[in-house]
C-alpha positions as CSV (number, residue, x, y, z in Angstrom):
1,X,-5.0,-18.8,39.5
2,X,-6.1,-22.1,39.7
3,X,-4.5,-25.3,40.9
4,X,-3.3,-26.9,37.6
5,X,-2.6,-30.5,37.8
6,X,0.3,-32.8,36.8
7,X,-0.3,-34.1,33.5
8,X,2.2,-36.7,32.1
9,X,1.8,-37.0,27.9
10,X,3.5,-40.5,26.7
11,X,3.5,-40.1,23.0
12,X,6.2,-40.2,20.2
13,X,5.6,-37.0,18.6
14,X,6.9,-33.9,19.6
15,X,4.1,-31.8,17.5
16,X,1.8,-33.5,19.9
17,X,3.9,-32.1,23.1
18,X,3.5,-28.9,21.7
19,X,-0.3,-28.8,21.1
20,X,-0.8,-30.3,24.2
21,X,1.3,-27.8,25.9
22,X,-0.8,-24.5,24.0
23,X,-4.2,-26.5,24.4
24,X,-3.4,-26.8,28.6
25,X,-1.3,-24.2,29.8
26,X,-3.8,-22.7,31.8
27,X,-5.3,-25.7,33.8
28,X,-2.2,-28.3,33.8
29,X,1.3,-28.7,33.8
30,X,2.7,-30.9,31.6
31,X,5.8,-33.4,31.3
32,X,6.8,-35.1,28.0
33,X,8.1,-38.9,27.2
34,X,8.6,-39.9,24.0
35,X,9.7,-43.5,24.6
36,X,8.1,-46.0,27.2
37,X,11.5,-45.7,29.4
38,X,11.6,-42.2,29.5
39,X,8.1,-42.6,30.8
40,X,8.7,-45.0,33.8
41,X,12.0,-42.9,34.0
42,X,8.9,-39.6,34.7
43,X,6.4,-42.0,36.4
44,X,9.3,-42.8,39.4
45,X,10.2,-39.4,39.7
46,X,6.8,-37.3,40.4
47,X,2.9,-38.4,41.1
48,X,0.8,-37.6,38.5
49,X,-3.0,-36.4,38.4
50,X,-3.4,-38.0,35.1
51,X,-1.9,-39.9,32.1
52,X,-2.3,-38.9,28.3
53,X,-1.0,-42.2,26.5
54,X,-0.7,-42.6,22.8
55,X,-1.6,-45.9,21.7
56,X,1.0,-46.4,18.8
57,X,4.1,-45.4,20.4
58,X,6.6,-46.8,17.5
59,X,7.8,-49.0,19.5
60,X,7.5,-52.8,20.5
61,X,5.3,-51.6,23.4
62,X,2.4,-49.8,22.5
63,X,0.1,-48.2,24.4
64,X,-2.3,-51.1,25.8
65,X,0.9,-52.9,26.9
66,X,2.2,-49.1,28.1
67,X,-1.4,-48.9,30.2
68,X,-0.9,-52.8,31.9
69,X,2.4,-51.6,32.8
70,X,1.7,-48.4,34.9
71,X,-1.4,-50.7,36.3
72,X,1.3,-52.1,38.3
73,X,3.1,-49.2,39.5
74,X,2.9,-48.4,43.1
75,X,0.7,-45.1,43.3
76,X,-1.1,-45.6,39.9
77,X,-3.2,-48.2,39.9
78,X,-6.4,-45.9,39.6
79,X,-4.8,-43.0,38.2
80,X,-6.9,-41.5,35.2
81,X,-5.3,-43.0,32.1
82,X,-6.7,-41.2,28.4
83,X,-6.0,-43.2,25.3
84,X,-4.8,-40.2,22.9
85,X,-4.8,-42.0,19.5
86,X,-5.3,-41.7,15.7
87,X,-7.3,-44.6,15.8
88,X,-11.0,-43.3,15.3
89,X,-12.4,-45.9,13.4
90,X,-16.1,-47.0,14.5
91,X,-15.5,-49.2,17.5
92,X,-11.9,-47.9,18.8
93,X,-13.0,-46.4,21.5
94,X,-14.9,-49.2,23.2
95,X,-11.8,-51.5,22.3
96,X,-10.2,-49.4,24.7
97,X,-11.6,-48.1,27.1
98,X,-12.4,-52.3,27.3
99,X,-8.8,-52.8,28.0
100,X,-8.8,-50.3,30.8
101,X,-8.4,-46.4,29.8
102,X,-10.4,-44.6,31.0
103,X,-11.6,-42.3,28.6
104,X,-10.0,-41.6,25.2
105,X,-9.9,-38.8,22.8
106,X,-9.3,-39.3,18.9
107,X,-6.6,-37.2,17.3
108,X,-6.8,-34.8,16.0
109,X,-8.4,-32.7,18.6
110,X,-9.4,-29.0,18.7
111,X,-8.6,-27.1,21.8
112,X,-11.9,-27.1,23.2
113,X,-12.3,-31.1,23.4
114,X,-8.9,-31.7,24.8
115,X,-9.6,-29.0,27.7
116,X,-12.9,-30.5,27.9
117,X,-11.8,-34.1,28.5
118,X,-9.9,-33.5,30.9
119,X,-11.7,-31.5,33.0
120,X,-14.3,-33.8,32.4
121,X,-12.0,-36.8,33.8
122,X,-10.5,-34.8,36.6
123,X,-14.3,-34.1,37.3
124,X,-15.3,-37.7,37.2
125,X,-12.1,-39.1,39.2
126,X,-12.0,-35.9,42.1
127,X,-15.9,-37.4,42.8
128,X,-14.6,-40.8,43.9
């Protein structure tokens, strides 16, 4: 069996936690906050191999201002950050990757692309 890596999913809704969990139960385990506390709560308590981050989190912070805030953290400053968002207008994605994700994957997502981006980040960050 494969190593699976430690994915932490910051998003507000739980049907998301659930696909994410059926989509990558067999290359990641992954950890759940719904609210930015909870997150930095999860963020202080285990290293993570990569961050899913929803960008409208329903709450005064949202995800840009999430992604500046684990910037800081000690031990993720270069950790693989994916914007997992609704927003899939025509010029979304450069907007954030611009503001420093890393990748980003419009919802919703099939199986295959979610399994895909990440192995295609994990791929991209294990080369560095």
């Amino acid at each position: 069996m494969p190593n699976l890596i430690n994915i932490l999913l910051i998003d507000d809704d739980p049907v998301v936690h659930g696909v994410a969990q059926t989509f990558l139960k067999f290359i990641a385990n992954i950890d759940y906050a719904e609210t930015t506390m909870d997150a930095l709560e999860k963020l202080a308590e285990k290293q993570y191999s990569m961050i899913l981050l929803d960008i409208n989190l329903g709450e005064i912070k949202n995800g840009v201002d999430m992604l500046g805030i684990i910037r800081k953290l000690r031990g993720y400053e270069s950790t693989p950050v994916i914007a997992c968002t609704a927003y899939a207008m025509v010029g979304d994605r450069d907007k954030l990757l611009q503001t420093g994700f890393d990748e980003y994957i419009s919802k919703p997502f099939s199986s295959q692309e979610l399994v895909e981006k990440i192995e295609d980040v994990k791929y991209k960050f294990d080369r560095k």
